[in-house]
N, CA, C and O atoms as a MOPAC input file, in Angstrom:
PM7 MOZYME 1SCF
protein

 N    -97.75300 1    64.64600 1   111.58700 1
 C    -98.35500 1    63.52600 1   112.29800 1
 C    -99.20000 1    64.06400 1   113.44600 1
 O    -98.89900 1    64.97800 1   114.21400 1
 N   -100.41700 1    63.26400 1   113.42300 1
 C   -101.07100 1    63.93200 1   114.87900 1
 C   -101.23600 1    62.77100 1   115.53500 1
 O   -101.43700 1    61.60700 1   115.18900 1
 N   -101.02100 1    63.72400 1   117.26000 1
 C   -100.88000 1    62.90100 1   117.97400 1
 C   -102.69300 1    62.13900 1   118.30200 1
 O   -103.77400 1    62.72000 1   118.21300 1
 N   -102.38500 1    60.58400 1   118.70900 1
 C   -103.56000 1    59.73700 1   119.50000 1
 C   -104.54500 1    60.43500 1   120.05200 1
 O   -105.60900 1    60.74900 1   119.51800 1
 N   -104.23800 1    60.63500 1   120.95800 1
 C   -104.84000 1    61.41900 1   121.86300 1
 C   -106.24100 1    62.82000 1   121.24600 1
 O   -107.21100 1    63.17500 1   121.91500 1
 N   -105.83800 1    63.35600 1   119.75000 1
 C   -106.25700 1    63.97600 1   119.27700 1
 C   -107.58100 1    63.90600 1   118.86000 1
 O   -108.38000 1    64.81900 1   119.06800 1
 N   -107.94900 1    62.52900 1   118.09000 1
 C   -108.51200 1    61.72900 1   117.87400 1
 C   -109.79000 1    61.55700 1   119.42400 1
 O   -110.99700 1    61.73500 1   119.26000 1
 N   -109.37500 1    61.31500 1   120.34900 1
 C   -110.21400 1    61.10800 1   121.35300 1
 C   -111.17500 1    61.72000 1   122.09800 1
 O   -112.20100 1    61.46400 1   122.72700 1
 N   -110.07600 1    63.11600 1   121.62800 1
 C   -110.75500 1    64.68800 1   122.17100 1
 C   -111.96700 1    64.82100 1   121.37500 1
 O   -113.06900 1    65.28100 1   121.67300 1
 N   -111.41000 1    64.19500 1   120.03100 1
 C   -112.71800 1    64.93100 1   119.12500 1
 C   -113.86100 1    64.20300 1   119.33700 1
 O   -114.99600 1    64.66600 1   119.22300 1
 N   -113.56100 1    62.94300 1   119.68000 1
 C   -114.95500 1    62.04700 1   119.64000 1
 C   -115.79700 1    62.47900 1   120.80500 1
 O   -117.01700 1    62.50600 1   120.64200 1
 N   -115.29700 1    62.80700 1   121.92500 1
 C   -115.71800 1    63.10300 1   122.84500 1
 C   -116.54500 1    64.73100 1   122.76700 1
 O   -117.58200 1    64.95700 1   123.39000 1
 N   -115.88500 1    65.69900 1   121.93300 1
 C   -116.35000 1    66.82100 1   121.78000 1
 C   -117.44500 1    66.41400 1   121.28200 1
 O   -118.43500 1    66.74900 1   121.93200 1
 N   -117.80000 1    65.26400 1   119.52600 1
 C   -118.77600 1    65.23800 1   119.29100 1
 C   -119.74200 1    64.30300 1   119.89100 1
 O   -120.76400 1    64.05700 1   119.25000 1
 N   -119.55400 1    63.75400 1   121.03000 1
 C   -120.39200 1    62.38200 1   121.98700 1
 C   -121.57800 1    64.38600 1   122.77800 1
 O   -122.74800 1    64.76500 1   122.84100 1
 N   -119.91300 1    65.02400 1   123.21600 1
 C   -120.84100 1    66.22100 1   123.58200 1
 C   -121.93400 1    66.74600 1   122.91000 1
 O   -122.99700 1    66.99700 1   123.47700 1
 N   -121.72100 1    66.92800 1   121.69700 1
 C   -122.47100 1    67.72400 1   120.92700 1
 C   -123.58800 1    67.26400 1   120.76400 1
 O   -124.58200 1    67.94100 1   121.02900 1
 N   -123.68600 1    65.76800 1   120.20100 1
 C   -124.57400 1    64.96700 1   120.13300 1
 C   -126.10100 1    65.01800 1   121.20500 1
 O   -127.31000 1    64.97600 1   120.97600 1
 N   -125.03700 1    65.15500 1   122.73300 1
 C   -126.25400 1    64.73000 1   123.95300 1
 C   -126.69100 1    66.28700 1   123.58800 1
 O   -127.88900 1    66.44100 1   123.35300 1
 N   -126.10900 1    67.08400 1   123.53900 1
 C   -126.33900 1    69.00100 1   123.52100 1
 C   -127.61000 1    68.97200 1   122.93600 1
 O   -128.62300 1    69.35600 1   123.52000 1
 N   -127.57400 1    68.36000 1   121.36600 1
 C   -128.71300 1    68.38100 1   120.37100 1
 C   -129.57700 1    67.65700 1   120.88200 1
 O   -130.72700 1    68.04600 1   120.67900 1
 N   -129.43200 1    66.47200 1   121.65000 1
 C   -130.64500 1    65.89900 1   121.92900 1
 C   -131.73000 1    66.48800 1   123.12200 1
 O   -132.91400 1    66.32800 1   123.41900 1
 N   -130.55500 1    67.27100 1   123.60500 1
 C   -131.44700 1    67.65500 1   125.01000 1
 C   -131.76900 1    68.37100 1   124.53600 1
 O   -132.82100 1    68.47300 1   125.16700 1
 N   -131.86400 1    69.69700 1   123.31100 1
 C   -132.50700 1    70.54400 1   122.87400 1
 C   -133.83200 1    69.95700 1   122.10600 1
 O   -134.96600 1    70.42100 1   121.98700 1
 N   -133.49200 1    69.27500 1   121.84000 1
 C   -134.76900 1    68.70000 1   120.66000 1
 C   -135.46400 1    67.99300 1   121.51300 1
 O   -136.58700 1    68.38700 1   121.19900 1
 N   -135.74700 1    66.73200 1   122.93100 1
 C   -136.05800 1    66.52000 1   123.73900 1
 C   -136.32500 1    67.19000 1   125.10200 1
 O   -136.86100 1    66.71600 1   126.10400 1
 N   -135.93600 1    68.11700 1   124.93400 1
 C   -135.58500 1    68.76600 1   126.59400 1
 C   -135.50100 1    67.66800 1   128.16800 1
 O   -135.98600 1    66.61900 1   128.59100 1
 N   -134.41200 1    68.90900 1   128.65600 1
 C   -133.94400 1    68.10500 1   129.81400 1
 C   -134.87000 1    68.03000 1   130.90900 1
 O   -135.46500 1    69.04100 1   131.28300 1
 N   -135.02900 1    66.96200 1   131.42600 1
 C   -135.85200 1    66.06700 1   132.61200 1
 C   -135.63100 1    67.40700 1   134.01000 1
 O   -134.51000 1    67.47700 1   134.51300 1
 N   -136.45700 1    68.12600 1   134.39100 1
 C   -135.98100 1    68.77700 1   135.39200 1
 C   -135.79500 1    68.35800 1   136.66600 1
 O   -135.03800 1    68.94700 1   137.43700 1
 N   -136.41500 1    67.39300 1   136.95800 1
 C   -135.81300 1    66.52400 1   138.14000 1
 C   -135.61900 1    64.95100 1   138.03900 1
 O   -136.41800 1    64.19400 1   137.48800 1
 N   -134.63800 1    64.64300 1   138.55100 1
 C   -133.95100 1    63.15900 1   137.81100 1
 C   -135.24000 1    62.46200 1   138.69500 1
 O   -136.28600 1    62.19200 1   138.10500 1
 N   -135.09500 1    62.21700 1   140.02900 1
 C   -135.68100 1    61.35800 1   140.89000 1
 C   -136.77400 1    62.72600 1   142.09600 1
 O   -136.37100 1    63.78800 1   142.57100 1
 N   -138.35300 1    61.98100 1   142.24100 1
 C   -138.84000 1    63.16000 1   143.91100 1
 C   -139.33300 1    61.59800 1   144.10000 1
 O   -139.53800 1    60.61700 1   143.38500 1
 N   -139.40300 1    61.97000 1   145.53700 1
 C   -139.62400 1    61.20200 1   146.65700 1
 C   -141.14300 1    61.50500 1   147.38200 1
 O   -141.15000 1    62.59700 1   147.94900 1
 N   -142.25300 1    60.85800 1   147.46100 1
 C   -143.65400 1    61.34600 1   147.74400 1
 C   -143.90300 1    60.50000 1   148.90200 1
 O   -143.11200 1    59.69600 1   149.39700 1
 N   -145.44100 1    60.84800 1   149.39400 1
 C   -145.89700 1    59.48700 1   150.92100 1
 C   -146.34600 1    58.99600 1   149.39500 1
 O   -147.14100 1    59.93600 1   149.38100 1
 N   -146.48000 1    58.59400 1   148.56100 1
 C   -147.09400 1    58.16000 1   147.06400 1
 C   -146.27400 1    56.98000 1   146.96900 1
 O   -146.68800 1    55.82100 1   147.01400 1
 N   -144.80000 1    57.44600 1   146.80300 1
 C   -144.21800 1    56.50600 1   145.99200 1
 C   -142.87200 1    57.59600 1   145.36700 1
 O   -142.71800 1    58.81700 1   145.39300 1
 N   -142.05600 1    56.46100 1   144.82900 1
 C   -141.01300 1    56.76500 1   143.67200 1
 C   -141.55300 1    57.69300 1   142.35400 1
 O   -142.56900 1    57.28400 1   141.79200 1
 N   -140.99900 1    58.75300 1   141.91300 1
 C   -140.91900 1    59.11500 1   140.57000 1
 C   -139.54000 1    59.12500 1   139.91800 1
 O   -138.69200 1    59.91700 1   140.32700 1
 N   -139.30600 1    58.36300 1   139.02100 1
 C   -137.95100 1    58.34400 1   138.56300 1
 C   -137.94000 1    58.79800 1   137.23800 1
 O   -138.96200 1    58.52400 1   136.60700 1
 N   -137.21300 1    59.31400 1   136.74100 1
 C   -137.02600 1    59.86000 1   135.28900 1
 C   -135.85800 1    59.44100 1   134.37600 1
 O   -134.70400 1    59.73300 1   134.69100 1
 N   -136.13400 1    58.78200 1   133.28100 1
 C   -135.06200 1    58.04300 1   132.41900 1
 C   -135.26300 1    58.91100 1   131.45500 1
 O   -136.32800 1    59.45800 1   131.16600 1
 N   -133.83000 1    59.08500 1   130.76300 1
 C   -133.05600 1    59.10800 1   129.82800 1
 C   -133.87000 1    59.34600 1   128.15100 1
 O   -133.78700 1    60.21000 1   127.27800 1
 N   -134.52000 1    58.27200 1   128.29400 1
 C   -134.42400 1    58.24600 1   126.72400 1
 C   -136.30100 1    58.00100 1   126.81900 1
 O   -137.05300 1    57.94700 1   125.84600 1
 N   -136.62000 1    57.91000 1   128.00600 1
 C   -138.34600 1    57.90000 1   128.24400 1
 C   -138.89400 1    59.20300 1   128.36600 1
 O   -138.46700 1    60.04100 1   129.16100 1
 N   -139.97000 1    59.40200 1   127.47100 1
 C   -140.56500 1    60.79500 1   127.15000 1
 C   -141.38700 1    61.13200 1   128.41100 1
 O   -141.76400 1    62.29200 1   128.57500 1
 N   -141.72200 1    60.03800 1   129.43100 1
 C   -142.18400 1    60.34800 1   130.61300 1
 C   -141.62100 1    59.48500 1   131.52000 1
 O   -141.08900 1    58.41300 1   131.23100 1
 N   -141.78600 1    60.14000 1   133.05300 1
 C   -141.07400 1    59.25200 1   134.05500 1
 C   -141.64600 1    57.79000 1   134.27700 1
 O   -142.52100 1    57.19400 1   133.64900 1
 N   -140.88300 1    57.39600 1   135.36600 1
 C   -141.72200 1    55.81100 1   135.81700 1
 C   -141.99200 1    56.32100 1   137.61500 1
 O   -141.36200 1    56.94900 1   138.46700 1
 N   -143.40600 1    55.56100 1   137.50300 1
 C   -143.93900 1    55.93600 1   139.00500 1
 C   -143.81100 1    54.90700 1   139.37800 1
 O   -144.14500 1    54.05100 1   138.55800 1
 N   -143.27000 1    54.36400 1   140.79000 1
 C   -143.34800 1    53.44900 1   141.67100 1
 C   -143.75800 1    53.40600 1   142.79900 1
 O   -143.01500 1    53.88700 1   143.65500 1
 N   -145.40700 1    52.67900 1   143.34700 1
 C   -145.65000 1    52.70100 1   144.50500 1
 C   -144.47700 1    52.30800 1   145.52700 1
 O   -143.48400 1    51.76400 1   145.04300 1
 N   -144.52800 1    52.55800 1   146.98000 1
 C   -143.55900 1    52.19100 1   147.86800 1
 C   -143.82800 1    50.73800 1   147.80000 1
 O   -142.81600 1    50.26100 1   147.28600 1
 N   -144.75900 1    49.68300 1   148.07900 1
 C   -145.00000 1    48.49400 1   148.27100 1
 C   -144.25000 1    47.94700 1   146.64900 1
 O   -143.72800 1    46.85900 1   146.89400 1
 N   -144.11100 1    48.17000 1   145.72100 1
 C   -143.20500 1    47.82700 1   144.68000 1
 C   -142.03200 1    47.76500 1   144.59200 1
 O   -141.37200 1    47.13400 1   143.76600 1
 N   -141.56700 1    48.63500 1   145.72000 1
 C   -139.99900 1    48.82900 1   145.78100 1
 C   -139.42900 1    47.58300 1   146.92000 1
 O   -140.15500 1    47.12200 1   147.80200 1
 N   -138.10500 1    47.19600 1   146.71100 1
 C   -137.67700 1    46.17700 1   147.60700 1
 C   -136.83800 1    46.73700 1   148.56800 1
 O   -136.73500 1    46.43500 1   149.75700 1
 N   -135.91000 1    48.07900 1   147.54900 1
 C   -134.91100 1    48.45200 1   148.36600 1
 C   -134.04400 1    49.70600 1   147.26800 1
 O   -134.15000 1    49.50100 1   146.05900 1
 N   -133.26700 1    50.88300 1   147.70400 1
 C   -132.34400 1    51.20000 1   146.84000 1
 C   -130.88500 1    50.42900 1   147.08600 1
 O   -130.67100 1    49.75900 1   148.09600 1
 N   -130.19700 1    50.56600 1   146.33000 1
 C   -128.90200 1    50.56900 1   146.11200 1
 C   -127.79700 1    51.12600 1   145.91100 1
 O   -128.00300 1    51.52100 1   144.76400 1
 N   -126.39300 1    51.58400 1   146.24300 1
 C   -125.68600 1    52.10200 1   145.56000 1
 C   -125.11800 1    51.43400 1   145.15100 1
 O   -124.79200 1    50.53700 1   145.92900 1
 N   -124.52900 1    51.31300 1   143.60800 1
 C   -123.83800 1    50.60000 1   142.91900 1
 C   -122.68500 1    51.74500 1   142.55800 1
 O   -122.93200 1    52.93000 1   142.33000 1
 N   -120.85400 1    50.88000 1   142.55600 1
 C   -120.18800 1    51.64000 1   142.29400 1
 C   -119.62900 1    50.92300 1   140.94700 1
 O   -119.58000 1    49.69400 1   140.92300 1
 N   -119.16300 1    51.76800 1   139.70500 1
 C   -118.92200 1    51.37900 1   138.25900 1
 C   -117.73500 1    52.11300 1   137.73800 1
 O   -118.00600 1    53.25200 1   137.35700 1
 N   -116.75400 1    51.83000 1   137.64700 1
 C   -115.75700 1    52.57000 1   137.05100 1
 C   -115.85600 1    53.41500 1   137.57700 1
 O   -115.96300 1    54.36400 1   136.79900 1
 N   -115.89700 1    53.73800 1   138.69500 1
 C   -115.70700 1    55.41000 1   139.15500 1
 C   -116.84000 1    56.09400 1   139.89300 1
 O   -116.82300 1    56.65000 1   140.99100 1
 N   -118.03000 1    55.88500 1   138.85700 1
 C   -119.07400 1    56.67100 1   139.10100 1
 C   -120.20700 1    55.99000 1   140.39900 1
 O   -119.94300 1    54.79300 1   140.29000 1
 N   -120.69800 1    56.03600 1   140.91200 1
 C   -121.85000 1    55.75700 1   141.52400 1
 C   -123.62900 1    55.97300 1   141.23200 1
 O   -124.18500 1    57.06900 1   141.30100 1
 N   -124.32800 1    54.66400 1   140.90100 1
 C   -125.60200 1    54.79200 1   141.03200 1
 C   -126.16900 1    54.38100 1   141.91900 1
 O   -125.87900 1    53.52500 1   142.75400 1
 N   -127.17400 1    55.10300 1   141.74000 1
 C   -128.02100 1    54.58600 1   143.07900 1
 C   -129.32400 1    54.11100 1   141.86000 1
 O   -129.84100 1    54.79800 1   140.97900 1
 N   -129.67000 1    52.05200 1   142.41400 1
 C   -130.20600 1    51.20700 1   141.67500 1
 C   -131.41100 1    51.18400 1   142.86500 1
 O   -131.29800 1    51.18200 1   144.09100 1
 N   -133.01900 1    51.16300 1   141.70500 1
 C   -133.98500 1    50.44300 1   142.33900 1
 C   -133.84100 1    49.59700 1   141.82900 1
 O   -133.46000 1    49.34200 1   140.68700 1
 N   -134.30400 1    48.74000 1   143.09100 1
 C   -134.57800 1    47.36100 1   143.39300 1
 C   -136.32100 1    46.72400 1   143.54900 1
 O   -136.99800 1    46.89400 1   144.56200 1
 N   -136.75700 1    46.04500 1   142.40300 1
 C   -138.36700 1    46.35100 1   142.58600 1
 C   -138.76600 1    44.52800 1   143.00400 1
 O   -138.18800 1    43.55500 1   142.51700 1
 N   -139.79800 1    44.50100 1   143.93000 1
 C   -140.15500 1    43.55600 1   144.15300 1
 C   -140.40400 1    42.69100 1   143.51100 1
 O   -141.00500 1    43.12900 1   142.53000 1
 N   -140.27100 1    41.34900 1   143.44600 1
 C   -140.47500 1    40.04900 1   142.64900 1
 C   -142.05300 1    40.25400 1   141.72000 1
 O   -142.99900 1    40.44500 1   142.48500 1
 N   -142.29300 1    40.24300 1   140.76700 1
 C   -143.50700 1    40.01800 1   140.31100 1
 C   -143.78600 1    41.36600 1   139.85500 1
 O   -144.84800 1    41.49500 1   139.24700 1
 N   -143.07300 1    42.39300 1   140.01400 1
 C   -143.56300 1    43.75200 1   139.61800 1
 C   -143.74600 1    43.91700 1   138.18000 1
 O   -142.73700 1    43.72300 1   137.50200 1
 N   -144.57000 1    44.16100 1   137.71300 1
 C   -144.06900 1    44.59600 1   135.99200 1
 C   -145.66000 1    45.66100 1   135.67100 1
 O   -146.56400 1    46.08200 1   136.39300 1
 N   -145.33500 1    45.75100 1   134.21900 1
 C   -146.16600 1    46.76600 1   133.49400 1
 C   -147.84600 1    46.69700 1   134.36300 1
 O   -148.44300 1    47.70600 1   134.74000 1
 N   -148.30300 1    45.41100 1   134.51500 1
 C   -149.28100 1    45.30500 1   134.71100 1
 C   -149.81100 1    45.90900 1   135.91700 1
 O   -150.97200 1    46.25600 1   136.13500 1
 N   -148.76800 1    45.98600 1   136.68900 1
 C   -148.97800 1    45.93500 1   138.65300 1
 C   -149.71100 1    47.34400 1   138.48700 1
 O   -149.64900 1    48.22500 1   137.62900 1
 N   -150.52800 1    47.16200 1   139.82500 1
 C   -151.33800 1    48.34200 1   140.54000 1
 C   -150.64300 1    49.84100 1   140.79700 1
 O   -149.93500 1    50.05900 1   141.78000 1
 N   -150.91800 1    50.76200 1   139.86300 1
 C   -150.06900 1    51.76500 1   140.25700 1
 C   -148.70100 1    52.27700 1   139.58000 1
 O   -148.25300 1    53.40900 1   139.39900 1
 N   -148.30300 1    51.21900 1   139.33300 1
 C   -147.01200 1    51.21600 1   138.40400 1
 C   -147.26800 1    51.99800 1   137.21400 1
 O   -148.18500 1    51.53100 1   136.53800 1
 N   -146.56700 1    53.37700 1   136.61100 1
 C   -146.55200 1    53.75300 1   135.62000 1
 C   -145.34900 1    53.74200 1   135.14500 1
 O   -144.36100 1    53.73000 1   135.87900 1
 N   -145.29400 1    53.74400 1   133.89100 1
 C   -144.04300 1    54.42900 1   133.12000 1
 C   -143.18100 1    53.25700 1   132.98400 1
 O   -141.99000 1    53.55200 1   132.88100 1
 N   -143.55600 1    51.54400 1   132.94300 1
 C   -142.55900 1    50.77400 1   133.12400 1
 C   -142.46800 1    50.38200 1   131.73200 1
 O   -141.33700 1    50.19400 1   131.28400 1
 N   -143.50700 1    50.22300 1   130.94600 1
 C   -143.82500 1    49.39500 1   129.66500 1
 C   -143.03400 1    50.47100 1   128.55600 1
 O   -143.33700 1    50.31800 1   127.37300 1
 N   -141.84700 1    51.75300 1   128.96400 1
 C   -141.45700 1    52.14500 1   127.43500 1
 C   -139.84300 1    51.15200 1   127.46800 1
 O   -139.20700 1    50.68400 1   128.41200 1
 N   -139.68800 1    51.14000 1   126.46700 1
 C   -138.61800 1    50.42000 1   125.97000 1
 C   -136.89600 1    50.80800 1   126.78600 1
 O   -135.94500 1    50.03200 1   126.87700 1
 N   -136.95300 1    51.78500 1   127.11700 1
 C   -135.61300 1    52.27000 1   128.05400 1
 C   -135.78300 1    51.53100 1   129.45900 1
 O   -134.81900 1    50.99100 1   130.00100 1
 N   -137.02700 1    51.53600 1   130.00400 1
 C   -137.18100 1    50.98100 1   131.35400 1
 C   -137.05000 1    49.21100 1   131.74800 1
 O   -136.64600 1    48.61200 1   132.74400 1
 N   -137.65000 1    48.73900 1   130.33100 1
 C   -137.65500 1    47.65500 1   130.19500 1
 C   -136.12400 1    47.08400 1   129.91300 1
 O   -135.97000 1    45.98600 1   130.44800 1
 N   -135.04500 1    47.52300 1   129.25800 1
 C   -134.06800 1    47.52200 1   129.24700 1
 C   -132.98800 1    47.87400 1   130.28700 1
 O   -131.76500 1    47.74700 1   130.23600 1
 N   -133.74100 1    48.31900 1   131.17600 1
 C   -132.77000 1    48.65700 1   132.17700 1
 C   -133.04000 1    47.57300 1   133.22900 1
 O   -132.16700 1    47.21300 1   134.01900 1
 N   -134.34300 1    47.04200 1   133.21100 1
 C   -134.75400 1    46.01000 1   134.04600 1
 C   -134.40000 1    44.27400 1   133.71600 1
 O   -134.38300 1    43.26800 1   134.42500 1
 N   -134.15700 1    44.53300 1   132.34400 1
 C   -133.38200 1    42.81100 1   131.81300 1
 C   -131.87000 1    42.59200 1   131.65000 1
 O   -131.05400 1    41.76700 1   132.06000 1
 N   -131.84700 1    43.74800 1   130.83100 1
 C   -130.14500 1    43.82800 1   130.38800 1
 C   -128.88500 1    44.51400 1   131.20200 1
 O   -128.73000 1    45.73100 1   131.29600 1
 N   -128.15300 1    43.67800 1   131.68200 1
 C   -127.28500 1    44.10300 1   132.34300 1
 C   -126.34000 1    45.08200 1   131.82900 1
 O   -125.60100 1    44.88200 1   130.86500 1
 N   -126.40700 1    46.30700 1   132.61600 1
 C   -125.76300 1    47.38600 1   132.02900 1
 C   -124.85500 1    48.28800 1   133.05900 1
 O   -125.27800 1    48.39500 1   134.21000 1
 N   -123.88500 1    48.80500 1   132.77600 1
 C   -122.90600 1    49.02400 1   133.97100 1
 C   -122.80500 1    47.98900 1   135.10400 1
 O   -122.89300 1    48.14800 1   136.32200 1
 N   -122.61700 1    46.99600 1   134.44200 1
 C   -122.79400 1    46.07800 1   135.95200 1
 C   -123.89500 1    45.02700 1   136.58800 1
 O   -124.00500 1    43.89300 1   137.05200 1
 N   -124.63900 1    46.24200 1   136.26900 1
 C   -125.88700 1    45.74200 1   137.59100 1
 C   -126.95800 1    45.67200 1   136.92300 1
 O   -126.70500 1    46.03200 1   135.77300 1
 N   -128.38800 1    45.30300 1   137.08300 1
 C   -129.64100 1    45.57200 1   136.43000 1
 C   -130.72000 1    46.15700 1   137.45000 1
 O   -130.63000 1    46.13200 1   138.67800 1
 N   -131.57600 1    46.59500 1   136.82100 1
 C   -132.68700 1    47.75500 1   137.71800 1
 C   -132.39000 1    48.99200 1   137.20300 1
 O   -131.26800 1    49.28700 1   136.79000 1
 N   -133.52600 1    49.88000 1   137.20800 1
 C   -133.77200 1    51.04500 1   137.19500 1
 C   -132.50700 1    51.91900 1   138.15300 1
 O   -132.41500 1    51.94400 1   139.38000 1
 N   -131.83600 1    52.42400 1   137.39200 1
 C   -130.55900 1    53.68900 1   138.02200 1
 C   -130.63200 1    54.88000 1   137.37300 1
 O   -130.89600 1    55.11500 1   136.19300 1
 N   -130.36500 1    55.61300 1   138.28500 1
 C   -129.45800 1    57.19300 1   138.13500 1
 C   -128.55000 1    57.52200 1   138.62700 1
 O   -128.48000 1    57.26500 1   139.82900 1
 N   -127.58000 1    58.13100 1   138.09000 1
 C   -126.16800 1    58.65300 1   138.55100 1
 C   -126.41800 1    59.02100 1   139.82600 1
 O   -127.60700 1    59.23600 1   140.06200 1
 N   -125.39400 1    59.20900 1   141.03400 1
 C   -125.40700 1    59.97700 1   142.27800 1
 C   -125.43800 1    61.52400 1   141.80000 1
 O   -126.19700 1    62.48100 1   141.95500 1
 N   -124.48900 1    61.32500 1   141.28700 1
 C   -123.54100 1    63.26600 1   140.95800 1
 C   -124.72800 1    64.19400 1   140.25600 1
 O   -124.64800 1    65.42100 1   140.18800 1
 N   -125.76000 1    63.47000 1   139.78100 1
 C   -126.84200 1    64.52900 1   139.21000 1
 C   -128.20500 1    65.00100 1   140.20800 1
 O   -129.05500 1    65.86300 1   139.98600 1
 N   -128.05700 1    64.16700 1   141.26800 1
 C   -128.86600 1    64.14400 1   142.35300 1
 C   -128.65900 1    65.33900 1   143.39800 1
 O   -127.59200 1    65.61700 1   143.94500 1
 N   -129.76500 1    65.92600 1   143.55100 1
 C   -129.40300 1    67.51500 1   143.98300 1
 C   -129.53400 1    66.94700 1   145.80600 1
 O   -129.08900 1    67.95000 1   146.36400 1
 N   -129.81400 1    66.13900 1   146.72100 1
 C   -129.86700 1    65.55300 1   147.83600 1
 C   -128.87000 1    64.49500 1   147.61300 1
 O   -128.66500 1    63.86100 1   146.57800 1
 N   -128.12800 1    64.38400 1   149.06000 1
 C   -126.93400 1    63.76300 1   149.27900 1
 C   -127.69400 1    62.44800 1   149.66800 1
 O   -128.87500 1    62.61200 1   149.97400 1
 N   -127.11700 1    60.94700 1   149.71000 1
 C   -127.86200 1    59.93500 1   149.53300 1
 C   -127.94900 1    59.83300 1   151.23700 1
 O   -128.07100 1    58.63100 1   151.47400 1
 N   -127.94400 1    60.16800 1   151.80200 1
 C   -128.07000 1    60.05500 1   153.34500 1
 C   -129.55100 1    61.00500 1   153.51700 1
 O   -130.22900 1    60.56300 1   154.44500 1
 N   -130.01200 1    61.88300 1   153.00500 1
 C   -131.03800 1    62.68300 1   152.96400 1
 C   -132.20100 1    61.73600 1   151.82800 1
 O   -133.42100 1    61.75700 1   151.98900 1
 N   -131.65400 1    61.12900 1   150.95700 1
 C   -132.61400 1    60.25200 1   150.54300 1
 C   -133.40000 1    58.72500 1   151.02700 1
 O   -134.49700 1    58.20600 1   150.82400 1
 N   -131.94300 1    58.31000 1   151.89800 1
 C   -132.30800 1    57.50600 1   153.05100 1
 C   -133.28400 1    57.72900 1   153.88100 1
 O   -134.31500 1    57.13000 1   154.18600 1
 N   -132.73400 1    58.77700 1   154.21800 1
 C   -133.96900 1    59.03100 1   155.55500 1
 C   -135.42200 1    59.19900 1   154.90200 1
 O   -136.31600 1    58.46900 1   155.33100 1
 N   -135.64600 1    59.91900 1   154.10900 1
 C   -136.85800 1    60.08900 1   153.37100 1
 C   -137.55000 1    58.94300 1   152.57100 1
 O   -138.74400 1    58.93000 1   152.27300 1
 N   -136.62500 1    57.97600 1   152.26400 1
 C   -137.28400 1    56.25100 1   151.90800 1
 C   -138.11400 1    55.91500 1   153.08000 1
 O   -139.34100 1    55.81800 1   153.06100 1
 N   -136.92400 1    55.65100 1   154.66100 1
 C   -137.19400 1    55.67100 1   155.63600 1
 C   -138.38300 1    56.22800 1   156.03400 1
 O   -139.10900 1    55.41100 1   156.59900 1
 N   -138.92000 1    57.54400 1   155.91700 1
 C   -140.16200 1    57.86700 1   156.89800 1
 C   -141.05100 1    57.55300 1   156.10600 1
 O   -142.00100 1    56.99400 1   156.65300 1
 N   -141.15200 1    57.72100 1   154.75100 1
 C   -142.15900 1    57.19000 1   153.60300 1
 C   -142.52400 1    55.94100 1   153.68200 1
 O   -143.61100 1    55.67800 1   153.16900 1
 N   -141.77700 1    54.85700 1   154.30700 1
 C   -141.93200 1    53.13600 1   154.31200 1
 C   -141.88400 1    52.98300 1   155.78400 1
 O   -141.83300 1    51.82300 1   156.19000 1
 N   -141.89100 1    53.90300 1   156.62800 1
 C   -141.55100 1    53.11200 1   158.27300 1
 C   -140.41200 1    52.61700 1   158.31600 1
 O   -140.01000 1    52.10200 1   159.35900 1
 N   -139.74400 1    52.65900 1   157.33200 1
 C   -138.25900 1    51.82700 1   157.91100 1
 C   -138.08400 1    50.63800 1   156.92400 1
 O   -136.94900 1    50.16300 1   156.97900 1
 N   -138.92400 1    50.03300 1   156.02900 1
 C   -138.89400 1    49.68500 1   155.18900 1
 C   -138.14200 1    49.56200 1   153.70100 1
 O   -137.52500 1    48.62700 1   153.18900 1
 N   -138.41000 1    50.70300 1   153.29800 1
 C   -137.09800 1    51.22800 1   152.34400 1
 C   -136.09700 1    51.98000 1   152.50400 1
 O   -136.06900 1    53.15000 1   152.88700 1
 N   -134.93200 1    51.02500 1   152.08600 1
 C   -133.50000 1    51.76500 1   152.89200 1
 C   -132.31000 1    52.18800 1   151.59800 1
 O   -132.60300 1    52.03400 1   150.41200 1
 N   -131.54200 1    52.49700 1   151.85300 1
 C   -130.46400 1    52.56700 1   150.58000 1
 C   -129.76300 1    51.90900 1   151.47900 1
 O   -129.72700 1    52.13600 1   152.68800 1
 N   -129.00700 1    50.79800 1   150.67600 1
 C   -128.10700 1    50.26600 1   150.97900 1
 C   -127.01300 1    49.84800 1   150.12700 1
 O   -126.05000 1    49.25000 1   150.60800 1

């Protein structure tokens, strides 16, 4: 008889294997999120290129906490979409999904904390001098 537990390991070994192959055949995003006097660059998952966000698009960050983990959620101003001035990278299908469908919780554009090479107090401040005080994590 094998034990439960056995079963779980494996799925998980192959959930591993799975992302392993994809990041080889896709390659990995070398920086999740940079911070510019420009604007937001954020980098998703399953989008072959990032999404650019002017500062005047943004409302605010967020941290959202989910089972454990922590994201930090943009928050984009009322009316923002594919069309807006500046805005790139919103119209692929991952972004758009992250912006309707509620997922972990919350909706908006997220990335994990824990993959973020700046502690969110160093990203604060840098919203901060980029917006005057304007964009904050909260």
């Amino acid at each position: 008889m094998v034990p439960f537990f056995v079963f779980g390991a494996l799925r998980t070994l192959r959930n591993r294997r799975r992302l392993r192959d994809k990041w080889a055949a896709e390659g990995v995003v070398p920086t999740a999120m940079r911070l510019s006097a420009n604007g937001l660059r954020l980098s998703l998952d399953g989008a072959p290129d990032s999404v650019f966000l002017p500062w005047d698009t943004l409302r605010g960050l967020r941290v959202h906490r989910w089972r454990g983990q922590q994201l930090l959620v943009v928050d984009l101003m009322s009316g923002v979409g594919v069309s807006t001035a500046g805005v790139h990278g919103l119209d692929h299908p991952e972004a758009q999904t992250m912006l309707r469908k509620r997922v972990h919780g919350t909706t908006g554009l997220r990335t994990a904390v824990r993959i973020l090479t700046q502690p969110i107090s160093a990203i604060d401040q840098a919203a901060a001098y980029f917006t005057a005080g304007r964009v904050r994590v909260h």
